[in-house]
N, C-alpha and C positions, 0 to 999 in steps of 0.2 A: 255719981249720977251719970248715967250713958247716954248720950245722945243718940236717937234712932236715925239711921238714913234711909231713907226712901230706897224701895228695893231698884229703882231705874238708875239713883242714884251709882249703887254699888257697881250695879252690870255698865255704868258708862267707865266707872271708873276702874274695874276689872279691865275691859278692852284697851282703855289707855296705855295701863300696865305690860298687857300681851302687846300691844304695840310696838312699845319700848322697847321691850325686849327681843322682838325682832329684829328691829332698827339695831340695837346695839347688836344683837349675833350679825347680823348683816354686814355691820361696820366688822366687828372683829373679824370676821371672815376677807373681806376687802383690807383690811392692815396684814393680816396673815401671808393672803395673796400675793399682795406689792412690796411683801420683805421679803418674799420669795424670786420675784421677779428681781427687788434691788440685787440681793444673793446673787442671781443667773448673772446680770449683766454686769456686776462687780467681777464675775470672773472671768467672763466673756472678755472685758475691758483689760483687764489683766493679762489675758491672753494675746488681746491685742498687741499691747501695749510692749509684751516679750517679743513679738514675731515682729513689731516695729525697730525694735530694738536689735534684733538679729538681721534685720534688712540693713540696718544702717550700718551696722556692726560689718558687712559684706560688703554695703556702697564704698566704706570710708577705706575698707583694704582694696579694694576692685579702684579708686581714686588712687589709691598709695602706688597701686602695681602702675598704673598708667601713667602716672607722674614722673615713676623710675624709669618707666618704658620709652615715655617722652625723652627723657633726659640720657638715655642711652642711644638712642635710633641715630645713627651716621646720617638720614638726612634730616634736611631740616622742616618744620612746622610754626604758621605763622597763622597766626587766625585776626582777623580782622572785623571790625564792626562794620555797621549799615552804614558810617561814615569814612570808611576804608582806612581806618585807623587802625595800626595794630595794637590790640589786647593783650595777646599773649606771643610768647615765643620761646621754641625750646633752648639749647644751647648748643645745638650743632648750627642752627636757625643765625644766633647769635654771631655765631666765631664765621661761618660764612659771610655774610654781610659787614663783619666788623665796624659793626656802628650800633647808636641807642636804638634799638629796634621797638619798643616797646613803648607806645603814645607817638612815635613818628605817623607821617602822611605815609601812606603805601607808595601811592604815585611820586610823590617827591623821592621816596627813596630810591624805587626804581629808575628814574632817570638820572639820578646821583651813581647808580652802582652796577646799574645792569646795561649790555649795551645789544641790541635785536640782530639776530645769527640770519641767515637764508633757512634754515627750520622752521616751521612755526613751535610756538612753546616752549624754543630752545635760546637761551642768550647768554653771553658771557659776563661773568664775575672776574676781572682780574685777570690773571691767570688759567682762570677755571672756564669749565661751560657745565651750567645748567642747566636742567629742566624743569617746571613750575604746572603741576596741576594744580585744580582748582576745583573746587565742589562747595555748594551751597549749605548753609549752617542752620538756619532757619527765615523765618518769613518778614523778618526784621532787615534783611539784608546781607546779613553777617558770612564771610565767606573763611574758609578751610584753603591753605596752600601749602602743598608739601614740597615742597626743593628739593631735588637730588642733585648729586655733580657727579655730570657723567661724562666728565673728562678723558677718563681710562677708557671708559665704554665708545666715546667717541676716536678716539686715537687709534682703538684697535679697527673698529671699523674700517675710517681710512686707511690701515696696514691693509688689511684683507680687501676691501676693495682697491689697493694699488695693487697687491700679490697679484690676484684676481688677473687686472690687465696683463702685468709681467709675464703671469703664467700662459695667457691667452697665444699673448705676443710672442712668447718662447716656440708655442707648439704652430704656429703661423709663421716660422721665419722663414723655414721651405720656402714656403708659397711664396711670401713676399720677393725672397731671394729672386725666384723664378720672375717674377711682376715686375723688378726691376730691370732684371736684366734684358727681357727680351726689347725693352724702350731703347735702352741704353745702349746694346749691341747694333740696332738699325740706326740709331743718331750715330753712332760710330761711323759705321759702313757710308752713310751717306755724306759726314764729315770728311771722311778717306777719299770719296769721291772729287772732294772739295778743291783736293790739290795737284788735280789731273791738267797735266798743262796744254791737253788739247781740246779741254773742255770747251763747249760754245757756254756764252754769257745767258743764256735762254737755261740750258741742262744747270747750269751753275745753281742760279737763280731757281730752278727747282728744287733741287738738291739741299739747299740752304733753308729754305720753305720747308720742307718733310722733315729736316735734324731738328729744326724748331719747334716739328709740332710735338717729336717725341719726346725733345725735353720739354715743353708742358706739358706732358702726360706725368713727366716723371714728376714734376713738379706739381701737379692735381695728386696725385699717388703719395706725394709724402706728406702732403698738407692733413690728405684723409686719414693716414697714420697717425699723425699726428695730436690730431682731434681724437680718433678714436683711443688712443693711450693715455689722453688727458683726462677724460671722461667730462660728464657733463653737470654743472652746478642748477641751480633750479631759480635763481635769481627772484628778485622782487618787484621788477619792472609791473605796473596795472596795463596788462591790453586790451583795446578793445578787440571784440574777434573781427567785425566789423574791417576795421581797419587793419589785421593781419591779413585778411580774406583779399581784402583790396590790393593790395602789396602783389599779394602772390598773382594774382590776374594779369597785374599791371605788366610784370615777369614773362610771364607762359603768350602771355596772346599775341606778340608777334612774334616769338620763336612758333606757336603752331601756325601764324600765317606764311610765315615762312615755310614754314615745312606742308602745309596744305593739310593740315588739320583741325577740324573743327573745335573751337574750343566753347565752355559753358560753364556758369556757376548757377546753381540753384539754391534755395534756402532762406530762412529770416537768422537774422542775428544781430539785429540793432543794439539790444540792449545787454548784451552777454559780455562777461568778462573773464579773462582767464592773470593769475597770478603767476609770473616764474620769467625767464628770459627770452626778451621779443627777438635775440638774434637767433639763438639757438631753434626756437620754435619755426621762424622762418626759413629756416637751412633747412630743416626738417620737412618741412612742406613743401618746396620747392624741388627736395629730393626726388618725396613721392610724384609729383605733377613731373618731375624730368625725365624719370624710370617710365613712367605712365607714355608720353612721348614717344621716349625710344622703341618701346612695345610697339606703338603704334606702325614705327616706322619699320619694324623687323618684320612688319605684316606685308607692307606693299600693296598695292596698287590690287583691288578683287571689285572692282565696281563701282564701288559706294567707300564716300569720302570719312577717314577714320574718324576714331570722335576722344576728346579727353574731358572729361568731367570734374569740377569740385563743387560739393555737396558740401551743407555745413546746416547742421539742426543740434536742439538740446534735446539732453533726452534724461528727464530727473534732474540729478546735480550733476551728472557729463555733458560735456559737448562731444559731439559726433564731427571729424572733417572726414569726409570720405573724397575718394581720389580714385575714378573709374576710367577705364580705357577700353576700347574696343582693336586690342592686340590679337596678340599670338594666345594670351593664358600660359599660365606654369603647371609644369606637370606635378599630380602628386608626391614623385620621391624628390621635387627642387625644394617644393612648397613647404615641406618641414628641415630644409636647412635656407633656404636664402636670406635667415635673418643671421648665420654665421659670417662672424668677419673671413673676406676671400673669397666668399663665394660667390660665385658668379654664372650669368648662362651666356653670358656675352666678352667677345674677345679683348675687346678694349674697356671694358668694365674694371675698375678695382677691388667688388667683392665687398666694400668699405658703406655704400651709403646708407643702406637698410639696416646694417648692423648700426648705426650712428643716429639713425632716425629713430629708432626704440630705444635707444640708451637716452636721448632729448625725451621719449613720452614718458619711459621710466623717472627721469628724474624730477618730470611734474607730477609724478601721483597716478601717471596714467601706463597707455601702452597702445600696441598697432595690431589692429585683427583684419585677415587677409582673407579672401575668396576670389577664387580664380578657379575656370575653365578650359582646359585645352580648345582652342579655336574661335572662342568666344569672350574671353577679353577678362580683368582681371579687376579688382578692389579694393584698394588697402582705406582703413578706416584709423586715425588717428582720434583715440577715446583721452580726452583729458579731464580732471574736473573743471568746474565752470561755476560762478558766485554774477550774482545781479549788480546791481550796481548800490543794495541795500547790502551787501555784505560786505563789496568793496569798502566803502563807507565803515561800515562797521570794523572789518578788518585793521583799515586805519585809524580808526577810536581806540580799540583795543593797541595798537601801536602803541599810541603817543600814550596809553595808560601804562603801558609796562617798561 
């Protein structure tokens, strides 16, 4: 027996069917697709997963090589955390410091082992002398220090800067020769004079006055020798300029009232500081302001009353002392040698001071630039560097840290 279905029946139930079968081609088509895609990205990932494998496989030998490299390098490396602990340290690092290096205070061990040179950067180990860079590791704190010992490097130094003078000294003994003698031959003469038995007590008394002044000539003349073959150290004295400024005034202003010279300081400098040796520096200035003087005085009498000058401004991280006169001026062929020791434009000069007053600017980091005029008077500028009174500060933080 068949049952009939209504013919709307069949055609809804036809559509269903085609339906279906969309739906499922549709799906098979999307399963197709995404086994296709898993495919790709399985071997994408694979791919990855090799070139990952090759990167590490380079990090862990590029680790091995730096490890050895570490462990070979003659100086030493000390890395420290945001809490100045060391972390790590090589084994030059090690056998230098000869202590637990590794979880010590930084700072504890520093003032346990190191002791602060006239250098900056540079302190002594024992026997040794270091030097200590320093570069930043990340944003944690963490800092990088590499130790060299440049003991050797330092020794030779001082050899060649003592050669240096030796050699100077050698090719300068002429002259000195000559510089002493001619003091020493008039104190004679005049000594000789001394024992003339019809001499008046008045001529005596002169006579004895002039042998004296030339042996303190002679004796300013060896002293400047002296100084000059010592050379000059850079010291750690904190000045104010302020108060070297002051010094030197205090100096010059009745020697130029005496001599009928006008004298003058212009400038700020309250708050300036300079690092190195307050004597040395003051010799030095005192130099120029005395040289500046004598200029004055080699002028003579034209009218109008001479003038000596000290100037003092910052300029960046130098300070400027400038030291002007209204002399005579140096001629161009003196002006590229009167920083040679000996040399001189003046009889009773030693040649000595200006070569001594750039060896004091050289040995703070600085130096002397001159300008001078025939007739119109001359300017020597003592450029040194120059820190605030926040870097002083700092300077000495940094001390008592290393």
């Amino acid at each position: 027996m068949q049952i009939a279905v209504p013919d709307h029946k069949a055609r809804e139930l036809q559509r269903a069917f085609d339906v279906f079968n969309q739906v499922s081609l549709e799906l098979t088509q999307a399963y197709e697709t995404l086994q296709a895609k898993v495919e790709s990205l399985t071997a994408e990932l694979a791919v990855a997963n090799g070139e990952l494998r090759r990167q590490y496989r380079e990090k862990e030998a590029l680790s091995e090589r730096l490890s050895l490299l570490l462990d070979a390098l003659p100086a030493g490396v000390v890395v420290l955390d945001g809490e100045a602990v060391v972390s790590e340290a090589n084994p030059a690092a090690r056998a230098m410091l000869d202590d637990p290096v590794v979880g010590s205070d930084w700072p504890d061990l520093v003032r346990r082992r190191l002791q602060a040179t006239d250098a900056p950067d540079e302190w002594l180990l024992g026997a040794k002398r270091v030097s200590i860079a320093e570069s930043p590791l990340d944003s944690a704190g963490g800092r990088l220090l590499l130790i060299h010992d440049i003991t050797a490097a330092h020794e030779l130094k001082a050899r060649l800067e003592r050669n240096q003078r030796l050699a100077a000294m050698g090719e300068m003994a002429a002259s000195l020769a000559h510089q002493l003698r001619t003091p020493l031959a008039t104190a004679l003469l005049y000594s000789a004079n001394l024992s003339e038995p019809n001499l008046s007590e008045l001529a005596r008394v002169r006579f004895a006055g002039k042998a004296a002044d030339q042996l303190k000539r002679l004796e300013r003349l060896i002293q400047d020798v002296l100084l000059f073959a010592r050379g000059e150290s850079i010291g750690r004295d904190v000045i104010p300029v302020s108060s070297l400024v002051a010094d030197a005034a205090q100096t010059m202003e009745p020697l130029c009232a005496e001599r009928r010279v006008a004298f003058c300081v212009t400038g700020e400098c309250e708050d300036l500081i300079i690092t190195g040796s307050r004597k040395a520096l003051g010799g030095a200035l005192l130099n120029l302001l005395e040289n500046a003087l004598q200029a004055c005085e080699a002028r003579g009498g034209e009218g109008r009353m001479a003038q000596v000058g000290l100037s003092v401004f910052s300029d960046g991280g130098a300070i400027r002392l400038g030291v002007r006169d209204t002399g005579v001026g140096i001629s161009p062929e003196a002006q590229s040698r009167i920083f040679e020791p000996f040399f001189t434009t003046r009889g009773q000069g030693t040649g000595l001071g200006l070569a001594i007053a750039l060896g004091v600017a050289r040995a703070h980091g600085g130096t002397i630039e001159v300008n001078s005029r025939l007739g119109t008077g001359s300017e020597f500028v003592m450029v040194l560097p120059v820190g605030g009174k926040e870097d002083a500060a700092a300077e000495c933080q940094q001390v008592n840290q290393y």
